[in-house]
KEVO-984933 format. One record per residue (C-alpha): residue number from 1; x, y, z. Coordinates in Angstrom, 2 decimals. Layout:
# residues N
   i    east   north      up
 NUM       X       Y       Z
...
# end
This chain:
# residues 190
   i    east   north      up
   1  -10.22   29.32  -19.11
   2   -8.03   27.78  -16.61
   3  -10.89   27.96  -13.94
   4  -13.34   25.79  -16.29
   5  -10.58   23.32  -17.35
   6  -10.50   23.03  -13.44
   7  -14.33   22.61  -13.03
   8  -14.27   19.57  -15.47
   9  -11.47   17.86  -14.67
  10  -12.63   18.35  -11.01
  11  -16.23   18.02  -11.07
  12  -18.07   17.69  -14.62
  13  -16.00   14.73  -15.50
  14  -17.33   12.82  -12.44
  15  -20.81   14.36  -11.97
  16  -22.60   11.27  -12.86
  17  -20.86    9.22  -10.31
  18  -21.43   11.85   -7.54
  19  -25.06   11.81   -8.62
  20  -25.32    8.47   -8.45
  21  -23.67    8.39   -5.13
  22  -26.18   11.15   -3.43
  23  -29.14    9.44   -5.06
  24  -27.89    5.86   -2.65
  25  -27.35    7.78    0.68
  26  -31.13    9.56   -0.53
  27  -32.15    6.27   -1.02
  28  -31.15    4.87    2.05
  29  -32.58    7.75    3.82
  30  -28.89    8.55    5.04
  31  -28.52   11.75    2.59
  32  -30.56   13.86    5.08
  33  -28.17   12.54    8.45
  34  -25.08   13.20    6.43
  35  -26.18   16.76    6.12
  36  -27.99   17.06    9.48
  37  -24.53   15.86   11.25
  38  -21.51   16.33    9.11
  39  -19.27   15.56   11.63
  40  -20.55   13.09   13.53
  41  -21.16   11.20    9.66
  42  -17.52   12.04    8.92
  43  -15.94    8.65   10.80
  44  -18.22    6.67    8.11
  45  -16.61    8.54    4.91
  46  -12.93    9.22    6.12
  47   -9.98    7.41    7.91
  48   -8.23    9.91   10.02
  49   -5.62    6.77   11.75
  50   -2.22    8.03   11.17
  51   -0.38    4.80    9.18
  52    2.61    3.58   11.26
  53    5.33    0.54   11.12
  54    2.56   -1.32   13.66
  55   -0.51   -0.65   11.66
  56    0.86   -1.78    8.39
  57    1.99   -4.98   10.61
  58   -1.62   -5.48   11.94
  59   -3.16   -4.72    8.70
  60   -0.87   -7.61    6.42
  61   -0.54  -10.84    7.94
  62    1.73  -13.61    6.97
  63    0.05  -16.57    5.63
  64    2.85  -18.70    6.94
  65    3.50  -22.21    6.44
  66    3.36  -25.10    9.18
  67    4.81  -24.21   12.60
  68    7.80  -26.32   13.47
  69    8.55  -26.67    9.68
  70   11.63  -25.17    7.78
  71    9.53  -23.01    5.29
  72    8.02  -22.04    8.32
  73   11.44  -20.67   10.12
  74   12.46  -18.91    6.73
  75    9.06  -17.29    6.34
  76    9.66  -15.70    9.69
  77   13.46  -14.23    9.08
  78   11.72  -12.90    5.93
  79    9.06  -10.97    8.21
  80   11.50  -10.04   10.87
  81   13.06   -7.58    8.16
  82   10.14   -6.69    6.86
  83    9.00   -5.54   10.90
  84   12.94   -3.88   10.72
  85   11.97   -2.54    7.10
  86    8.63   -0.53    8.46
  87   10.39    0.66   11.54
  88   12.96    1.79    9.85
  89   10.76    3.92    7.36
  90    8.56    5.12   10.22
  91   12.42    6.72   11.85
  92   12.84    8.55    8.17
  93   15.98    6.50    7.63
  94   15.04    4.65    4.55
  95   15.80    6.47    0.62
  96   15.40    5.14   -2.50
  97   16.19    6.30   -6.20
  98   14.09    5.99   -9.64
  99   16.34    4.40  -12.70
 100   15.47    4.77  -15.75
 101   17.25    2.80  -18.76
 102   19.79    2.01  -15.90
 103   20.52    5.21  -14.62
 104   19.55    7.12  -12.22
 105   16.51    9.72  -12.65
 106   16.42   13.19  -11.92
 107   19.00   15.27  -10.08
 108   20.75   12.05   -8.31
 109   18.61   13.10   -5.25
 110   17.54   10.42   -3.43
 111   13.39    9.60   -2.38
 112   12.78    9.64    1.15
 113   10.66    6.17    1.58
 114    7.70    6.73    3.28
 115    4.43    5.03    5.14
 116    1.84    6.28    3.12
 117    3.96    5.46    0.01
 118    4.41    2.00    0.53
 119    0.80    1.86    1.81
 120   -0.21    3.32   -1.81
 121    2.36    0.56   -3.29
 122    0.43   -2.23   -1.49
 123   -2.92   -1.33   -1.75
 124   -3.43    1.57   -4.65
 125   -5.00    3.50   -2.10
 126   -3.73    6.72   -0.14
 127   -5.58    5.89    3.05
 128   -6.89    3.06    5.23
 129  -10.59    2.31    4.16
 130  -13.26    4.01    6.57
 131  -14.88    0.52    6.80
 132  -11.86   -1.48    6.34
 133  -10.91   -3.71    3.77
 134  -13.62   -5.89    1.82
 135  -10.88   -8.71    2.33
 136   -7.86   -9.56    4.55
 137   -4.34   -7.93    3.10
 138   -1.81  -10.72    3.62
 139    1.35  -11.65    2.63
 140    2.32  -14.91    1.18
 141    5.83  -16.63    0.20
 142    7.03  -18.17   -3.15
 143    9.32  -21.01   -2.01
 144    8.78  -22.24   -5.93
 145   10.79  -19.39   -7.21
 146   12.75  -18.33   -5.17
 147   14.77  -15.99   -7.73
 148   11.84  -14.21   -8.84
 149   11.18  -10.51   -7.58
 150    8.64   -9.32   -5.18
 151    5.04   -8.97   -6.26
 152    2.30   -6.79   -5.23
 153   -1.11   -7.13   -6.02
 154   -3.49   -4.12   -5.26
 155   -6.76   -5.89   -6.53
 156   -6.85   -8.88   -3.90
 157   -4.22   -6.65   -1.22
 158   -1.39   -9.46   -1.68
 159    2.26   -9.15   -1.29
 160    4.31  -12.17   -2.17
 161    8.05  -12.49   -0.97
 162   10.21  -14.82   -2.72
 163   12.03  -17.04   -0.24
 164   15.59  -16.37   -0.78
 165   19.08  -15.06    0.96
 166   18.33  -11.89   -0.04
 167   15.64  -10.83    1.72
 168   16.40  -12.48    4.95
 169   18.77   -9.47    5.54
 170   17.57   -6.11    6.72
 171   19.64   -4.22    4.29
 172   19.31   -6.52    1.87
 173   15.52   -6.63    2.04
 174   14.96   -3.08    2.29
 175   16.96   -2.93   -0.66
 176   14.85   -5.07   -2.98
 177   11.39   -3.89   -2.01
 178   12.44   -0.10   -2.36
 179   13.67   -1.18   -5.93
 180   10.26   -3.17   -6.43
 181    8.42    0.03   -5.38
 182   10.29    2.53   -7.32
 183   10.61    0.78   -9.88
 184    8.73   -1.84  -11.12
 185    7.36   -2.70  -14.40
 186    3.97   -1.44  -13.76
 187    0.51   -1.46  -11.69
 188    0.13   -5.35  -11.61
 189    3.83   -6.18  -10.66
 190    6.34   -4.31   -8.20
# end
């Protein structure tokens, strides 16, 4: 019993898909070099780049404001910590904790924040795409509301930092977005 439950939600329930997958690589004539050189096809299907504080750097880029201009200088305190933020996940240093109904969850033990978690926070995904993103992540900054929280979206790869004191502190910062990541409201909002 436990083996077919398995088998459908595993396979069965997304047969059609996989069908329809195979019968575009047989259509393209690329079903038959997929087979013929698994490995070599491999770099096509799969990312195997290792996420680290530079790659998530590289990968969303400020859309910052006018150089010489103040929004400009506090758009780039705000990045500073987020640089300080990554590198401090990519050392293991960085822990966060779930709340629910304003207390904490679980056995008080905190989450050890990771790479790959805040990549999957970002973009919904648990790897970098083989053939990279259909569109540029970025990050932009909400000098208009300034008291509102940090938003993600996963759909068009956008994170949007308010522009206040509080995240133009390391500690501070790191603060707020493991919050956000932990727990916010939902998929659309972080």
């Amino acid at each position: 019993m436990v083996e077919q439950v398995c088998m459908h939600i595993g396979f069965l329930r997304s047969k059609a898909q996989l069908d329809q997958y195979v019968d575009g690589l047989q259509a393209m004539g690329f079903l038959n070099l997929v087979r013929r050189y698994p490995k070599l096809m491999r770099v096509l299907f799969q990312n195997e780049q290792t996420l680290t504080a530079n790659s998530l750097v590289d990968i969303y880029k400020p859309r910052f404001s006018e150089v010489g201009s103040n929004k400009r200088q506090l758009e780039e305190e705000i990045i500073l910590c987020w640089n300080e933020f990554l590198m401090d996940v990519e050392g293991a240093h960085v822990y966060g904790e779930i709340m629910k109904d304003g207390e904490i969850e679980g056995e008080g033990e905190p989450y050890l924040i990771t790479l790959d978690l805040i990549f999957s926070f970002l973009t919904g995904g648990s790897t970098i795409p083989a053939q990279g993103f259909s569109f540029e992540p970025h990050i932009t900054f909400n000098h208009d509301r300034p008291n509102d929280k940090l938003t993600v979206s996963t759909c068009f790869l956008s994170l949007t930092l308010p522009v206040n004191q509080v995240l133009m502190t390391p500690k501070t910062f790191e603060g707020e977005f493991v919050f956000a990541m932990l727990n916010g409201p939902g998929f659309h909002r972080g």
